[in-house]
Residue, then its C-alpha position, 0 to 999 in steps of 0.5 A: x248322525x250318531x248311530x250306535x254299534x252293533x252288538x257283538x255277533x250281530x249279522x250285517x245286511x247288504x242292502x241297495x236303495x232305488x230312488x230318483x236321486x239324492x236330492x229336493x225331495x221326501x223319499x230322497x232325503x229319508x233314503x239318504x239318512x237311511x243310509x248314513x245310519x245303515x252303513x255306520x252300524x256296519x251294514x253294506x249299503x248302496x244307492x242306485x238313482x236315476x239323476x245326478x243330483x247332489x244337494x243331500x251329501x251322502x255319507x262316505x261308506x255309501x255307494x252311489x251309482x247313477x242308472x242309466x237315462x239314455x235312449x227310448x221308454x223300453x231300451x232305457x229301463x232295459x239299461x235300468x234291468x241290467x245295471x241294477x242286475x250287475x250291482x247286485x250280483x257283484x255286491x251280494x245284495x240281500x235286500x232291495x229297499x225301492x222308495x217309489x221307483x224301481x218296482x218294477x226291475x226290483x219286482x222281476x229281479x226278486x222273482x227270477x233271481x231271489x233277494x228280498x224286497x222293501x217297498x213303500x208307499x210314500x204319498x196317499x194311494x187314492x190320490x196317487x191312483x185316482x184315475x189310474x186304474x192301470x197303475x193301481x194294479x201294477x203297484x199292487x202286483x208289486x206289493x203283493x210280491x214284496x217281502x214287506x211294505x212299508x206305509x206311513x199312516x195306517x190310511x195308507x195301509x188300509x187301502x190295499x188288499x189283506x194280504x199286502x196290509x199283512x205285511x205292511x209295517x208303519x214307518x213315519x218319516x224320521x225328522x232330520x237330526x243337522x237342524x239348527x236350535x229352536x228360535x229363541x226371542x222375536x219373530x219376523x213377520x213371515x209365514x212361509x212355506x217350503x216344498x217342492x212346487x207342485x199341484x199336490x201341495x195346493x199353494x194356490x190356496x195358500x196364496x189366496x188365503x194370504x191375501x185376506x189376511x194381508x187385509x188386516x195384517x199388512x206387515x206380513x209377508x209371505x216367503x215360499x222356497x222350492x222348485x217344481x212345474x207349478x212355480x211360474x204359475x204360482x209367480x203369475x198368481x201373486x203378482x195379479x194379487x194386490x198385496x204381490x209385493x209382500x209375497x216372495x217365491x224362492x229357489x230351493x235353498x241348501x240353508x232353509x232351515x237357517x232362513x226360516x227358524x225365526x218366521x212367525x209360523x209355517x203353513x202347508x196347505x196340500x191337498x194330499x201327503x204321507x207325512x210331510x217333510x217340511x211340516x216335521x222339520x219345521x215343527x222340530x224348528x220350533x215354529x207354530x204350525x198350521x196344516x191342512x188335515x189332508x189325506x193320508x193322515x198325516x199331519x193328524x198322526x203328527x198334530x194334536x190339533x190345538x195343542x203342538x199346532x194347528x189342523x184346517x180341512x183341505x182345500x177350505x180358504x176361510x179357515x185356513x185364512x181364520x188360522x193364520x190370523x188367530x195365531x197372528x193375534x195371539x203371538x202368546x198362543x203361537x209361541x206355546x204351540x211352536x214350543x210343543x210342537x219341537x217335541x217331535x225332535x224326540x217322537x220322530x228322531x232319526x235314530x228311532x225312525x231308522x231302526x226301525x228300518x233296520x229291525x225290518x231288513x234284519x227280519x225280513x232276510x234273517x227272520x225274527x230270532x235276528x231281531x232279538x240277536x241284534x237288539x241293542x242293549x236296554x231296547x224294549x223288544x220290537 
């Protein structure tokens, strides 16, 4: 990732992120882009996770250290407290980043000990907490002790309480910038899906939705990489299906993108997101692209319905089926959509999306005469 120099004088930050690990996920792979851009512009940046889980390489200059996970609930986050409470202190730590972990140890160390803290919210909050009363008030206890949220769609943001939307800031995912170059020529006859496996994304519906259109198109597969508790149900489901054998469920996969850039669209299905990952990255690869207009509003902030791709309500198997054989029988019409929808390469680049980031903790340990000292040359202001 290209990142560009600091200005001369411009204050560096010493900066810590909490994720689950550094690998298969959304937040996972957002905090390790984060931190390759943070550390090449000359901040001090380190990530504390819960597992050893290696599949984003992480950038040199970045420190990782694994939190503990032995022992019983109270003993193990009493471990979780210490650890991070000793990096910070040894590494001067001015500004926590907690991307869906951590609030709470993150929470108590900024009130006893002082330091910022970012937090975020990184899928749909009425999902998220329908159901859980408890956890919407202890994640809006958190929020409202934070120095800043970062949200992903203004839905998101409205959700909460005034004074956490006050400083709330909209930050999109950023598309990753190690993608290989759009497709050019003809597509194989695969409609695929990548994410991790779980009932949030609803690939029951995608499955179901795939076996009417295999009525009329019987030369089309369907390819669906990822891991998660859904998988062997998911494996059950397309085998009771007649077309089974044209539905093919992978592992997670290093080269994804490799082995989709050349599919004929891809579909998400979820019932709920932030803003999707793989919708983004396959959007960047060039592929038409159908998805559900699911809560928070995600896949609408990013899909100009008809034009850069394709939008169908949640949860609603016969327009999802009628999208999927639309693009399918007009490969014209597919093809002008999967060319406009490359633009977010652009809109969402890893560095716009990253310094965002970046004017964000300047401002919130430094104020906001920072964010114009270290504005890089020809920047509009923030």
């Amino acid at each position: 990732m290209a990142a560009t120099n600091r200005p001369k004088g411009g204050s560096g930050v010493n900066i810590v992120f909490i994720v689950y690990k550094t690998g298969k996920g959304g937040a996972e792979r957002v905090t390790v882009t984060l931190a390759e851009y943070l550390s090449r512009r000359g901040h001090q940046v380190g990530i504390l996770c819960y597992k050893p889980d290696g599949a984003y390489p992480v950038y040199p200059g970045v420190k990782v250290l694994c939190l503990p996970d032995s022992g019983n609930f109270f003993l193990r986050h009493l471990k979780r407290w210490k650890a991070y409470c000793a990096y910070c202190k040894a590494n001067r730590v001015q500004v926590t980043a907690a991307l869906h972990r951590g609030y709470d140890y993150t929470w108590l160390y900024r009130k006893f000990f002082g330091g910022k803290l970012i937090l975020s919210q990184r899928i749909d909050p009425k999902a998220e907490y329908r159901g859980r009363p408890w956890l919407y008030l202890q994640c809006r206890t958190f929020f409202s002790g934070a120095d800043a949220v970062v949200f992903q769609t203004e839905e998101e943001k409205q959700y909460f309480p005034k004074g956490i939307q006050r400083k709330g800031f909209l930050i999109p995912n950023p598309v990753r910038q190690d993608l290989p170059a759009p497709h050019c020529g003809e597509r194989r006859k695969v409609i695929v899906n990548f994410c991790r496996l779980e009932s949030q994304k609803n690939l029951n519906l995608l499955i179901d939705a795939f076996s009417e259109v295999s009525k009329e198109e019987k030369a089309f597969e369907l390819h669906i990489y990822g891991d998660g508790p859904e998988k062997k149900q998911l494996m059950e489901r397309a085998a009771a299906l007649p077309c089974s054998e044209r539905i093919r469920i992978f592992p997670f996969a290093p080269d994804i993108h490799e082995r989709i850039k050349d599919a004929f669209m891809f579909v998400s299905s979820s019932d709920y997101e932030g803003i999707s990952n793989s919708m983004l990255e396959a959007m960047a690869l060039g592929l038409p692209c159908i998805c559900t207009d699911c809560p928070a509003g995600g896949a609408r902030l990013v899909i100009r319905n008809g034009e850069n791709g394709l939008l169908v309500p949640v949860e609603n198997r016969k327009k999802l089926t009628e999208a999927m054989l639309r693009l399918i029988k007009n490969p014209e019409y597919a093809e002008r959509l999967g060319t406009r929808a490359e633009k977010v390469r652009t809109a969402f680049s890893s560095e716009k999306i990253c310094r965002k980031w970046e004017l964000l903790m300047e401002q919130t340990v430094f104020g906001k005469k920072a964010a114009k000292k270290n504005r890089l040359p020809g920047e509009a202001k923030a």
